[in-house]
N, C-alpha and C positions, 0 to 999 in steps of 0.2 A: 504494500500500500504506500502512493506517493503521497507526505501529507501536503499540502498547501503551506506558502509562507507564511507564517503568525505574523509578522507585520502586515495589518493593514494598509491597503494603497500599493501595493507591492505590484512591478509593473511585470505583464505576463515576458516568461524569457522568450530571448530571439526566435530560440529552435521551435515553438510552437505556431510562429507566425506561419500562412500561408501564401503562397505565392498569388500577385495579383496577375486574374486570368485576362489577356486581352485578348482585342478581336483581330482578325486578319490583317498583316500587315501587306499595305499596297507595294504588288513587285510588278503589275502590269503585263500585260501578255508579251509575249513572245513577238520578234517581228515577222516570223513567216506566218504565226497565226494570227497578228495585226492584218498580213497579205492576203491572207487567206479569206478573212473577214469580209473585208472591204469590197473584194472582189465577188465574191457571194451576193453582201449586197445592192452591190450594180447591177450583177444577171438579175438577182430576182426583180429589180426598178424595172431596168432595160424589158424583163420580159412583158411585166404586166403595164408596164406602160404601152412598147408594142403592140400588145395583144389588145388594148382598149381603146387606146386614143384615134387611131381613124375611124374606127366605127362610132364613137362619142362624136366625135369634130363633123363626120356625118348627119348623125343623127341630129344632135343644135343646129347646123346646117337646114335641114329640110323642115325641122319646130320653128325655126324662124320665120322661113318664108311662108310654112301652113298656118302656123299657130302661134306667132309668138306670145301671146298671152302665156303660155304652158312652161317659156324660160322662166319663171322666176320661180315657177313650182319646179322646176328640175333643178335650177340654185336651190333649193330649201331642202330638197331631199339630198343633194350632195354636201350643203352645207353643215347640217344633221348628224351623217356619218362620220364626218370630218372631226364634228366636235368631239361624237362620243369618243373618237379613238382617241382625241387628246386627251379627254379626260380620264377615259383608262388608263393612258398610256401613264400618266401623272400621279393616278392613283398605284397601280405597280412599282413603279420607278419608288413610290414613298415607300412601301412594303418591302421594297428591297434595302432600301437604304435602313431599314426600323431594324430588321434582320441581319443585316453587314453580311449579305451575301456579297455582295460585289465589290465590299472593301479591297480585299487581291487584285481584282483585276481595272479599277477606277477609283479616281481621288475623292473623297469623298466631297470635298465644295465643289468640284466639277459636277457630281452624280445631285448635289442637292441644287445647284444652277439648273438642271433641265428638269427634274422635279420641279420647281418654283415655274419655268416658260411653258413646262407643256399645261400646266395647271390657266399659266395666264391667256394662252393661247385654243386653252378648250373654254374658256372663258369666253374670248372675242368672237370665238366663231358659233357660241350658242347666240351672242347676240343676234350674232348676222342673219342665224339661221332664221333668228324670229321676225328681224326688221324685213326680210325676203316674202316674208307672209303678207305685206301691205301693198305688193306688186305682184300676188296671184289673184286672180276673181273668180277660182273656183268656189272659194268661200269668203260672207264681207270679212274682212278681218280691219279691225279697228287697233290705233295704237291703245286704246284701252284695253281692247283686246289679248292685246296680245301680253302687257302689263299684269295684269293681274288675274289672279287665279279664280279660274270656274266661267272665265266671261266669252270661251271661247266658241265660236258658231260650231265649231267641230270638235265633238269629243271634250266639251269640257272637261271631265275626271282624268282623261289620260292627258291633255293638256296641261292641265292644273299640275299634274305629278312634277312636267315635267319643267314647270315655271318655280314651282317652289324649290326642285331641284338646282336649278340655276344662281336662284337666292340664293341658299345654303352654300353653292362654291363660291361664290362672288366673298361672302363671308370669310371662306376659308382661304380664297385668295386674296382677300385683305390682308389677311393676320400678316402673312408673308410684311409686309410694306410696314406694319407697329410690331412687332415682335421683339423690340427693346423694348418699347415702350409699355408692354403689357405684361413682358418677364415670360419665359420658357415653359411654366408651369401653368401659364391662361395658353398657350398658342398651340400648347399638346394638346390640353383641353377641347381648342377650339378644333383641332384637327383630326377630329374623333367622327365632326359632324361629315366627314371626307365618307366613310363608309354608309351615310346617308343620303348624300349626295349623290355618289356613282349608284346605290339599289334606286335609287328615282330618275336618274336619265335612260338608265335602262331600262326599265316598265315602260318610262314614258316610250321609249323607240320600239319596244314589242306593240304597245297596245291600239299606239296612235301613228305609228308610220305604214305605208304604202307598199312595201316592201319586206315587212315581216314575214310571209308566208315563201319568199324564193329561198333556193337552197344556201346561199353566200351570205344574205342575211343572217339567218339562224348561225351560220358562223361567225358572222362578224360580232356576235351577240354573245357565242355562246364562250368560242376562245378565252375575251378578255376577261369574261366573270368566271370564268373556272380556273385559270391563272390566280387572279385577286383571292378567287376563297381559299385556293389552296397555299395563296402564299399566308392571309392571315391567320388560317389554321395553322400554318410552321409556327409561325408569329406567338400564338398562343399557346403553343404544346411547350417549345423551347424556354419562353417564359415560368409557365410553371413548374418545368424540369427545375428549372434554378432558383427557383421559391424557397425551397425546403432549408439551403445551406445561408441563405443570403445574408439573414439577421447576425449567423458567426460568424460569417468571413468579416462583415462591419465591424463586429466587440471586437474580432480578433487583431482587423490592419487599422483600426484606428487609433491616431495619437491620442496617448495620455488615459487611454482605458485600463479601468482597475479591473485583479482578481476579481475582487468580491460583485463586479458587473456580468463577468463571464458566470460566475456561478450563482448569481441569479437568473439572467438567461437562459440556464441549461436547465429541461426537466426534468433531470433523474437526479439518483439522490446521491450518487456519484459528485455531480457538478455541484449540488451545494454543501455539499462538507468533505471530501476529498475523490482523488482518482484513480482506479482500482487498476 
């Protein structure tokens, strides 16, 4: 039986300290799989740009001269899309960054810089997408309309999801811009309402777009939400993994912590009057 110091205040020795666990240290890829990358993603640009844009440049072509009233509802349906993936794309990118998976291979202020654009950039293009509504006539759409929630000619409810949805990032893409000013512990707070935001633009794109029933759709819907849950399930497992030790590794690596703190934190009866 080890007994414990009889001096009170007696500071725990060195050898029981634990080592502090860090996260990934940034060493950045490799240059041939930097080459490799990049190259990748130009084929996959190169192809689906090839493979769409004549027959899109066609098709606004021939809407023009039959119909143009129908351009600004094909702006609204492209503009839509656009957002969502920003906003996905913003919402991941934050998940990855919460998780330090990508610490190894990016900086982390670089990875929290397009975190912070692609947020402000699914932003700018939900507006657009709406301001695009007051230049179709298949429905009146009013800037009141389009403002506020429930007042819409079409689908009010999946509308409305998807207007409150927009609040809610505007919000969160505020925080970005006072985040001194509010301190770290409101702006986590506030970015909580992030996983509220993206389950509402997406309802809002299943329930009230034109295009939910084609097959590309349903992926472009289904990919980024199944990504998000599954990264914030790691998110949460990993968390509570580390829950259990957290409180002692604190008594343990923090300055100027006494015995008798360790051995009130500890529940066995061990920890409060010696260690077997």
């Amino acid at each position: 039986m080890i007994e414990l110091p009889e001096r009170r205040g007696a500071a725990v020795p060195q050898a029981r300290l634990r080592p502090v666990r860090r996260g990934p240290v940034y060493r950045g890829l490799p240059r041939p799989v930097q080459a490799l990358a990049w190259l990748a993603l130009a084929a996959i640009l190169g192809s689906v740009i090839g493979a769409t844009l004549p027959e899109a440049l066609r098709a606004l072509g021939a809407t023009a001269a039959l119909a143009p009233g129908k351009l600004a509802w094909y702006g609204v349906r492209a503009t839509g899309f656009l957002a969502y993936f920003a906003v996905a794309g913003s919402v991941i990118y934050g998940l990855l960054l919460s998780t330090k998976l990508l610490d190894a291979i990016a900086h982390r202020p670089v990875s929290f810089a397009l975190h912070k654009d692609l947020a402000l950039v699914g932003l700018a293009l939900s507006g657009l997408h709406g301001l695009l509504l007051l230049g179709d006539h298949t429905y009146p759409f009013t800037a009141a309309a389009i403002a506020i929630p429930f007042a819409s000619p079409y689908a009010p409810a999946a509308v409305a999801v998807g207007q409150l949805a927009f609040y809610v990032m505007a919000i969160v893409t505020g925080s970005f811009y006072v985040r001194r000013q509010i301190g770290q512990r409101a702006w986590r707070t506030i970015h909580y309402l992030t996983f509220l935001g993206f389950l509402g633009v997406t309802l809002h794109g299943i329930t009230s777009g034109s295009d939910t029933a084609a097959p590309w759709a349903t992926w472009a819907y289904l990919v980024p939400t199944a990504a998000a849950v599954f990264l914030l399930v790691y998110r949460v497992v990993v968390s509570v993994a580390q829950r259990p030790g957290a409180r002692t590794a604190e008594l343990l690596l923090a300055p100027g912590r006494q015995v008798d703190d360790l051995t009130t934190a500890a529940p066995s009866a061990a920890g409060r009057g010696a260690l077997r």
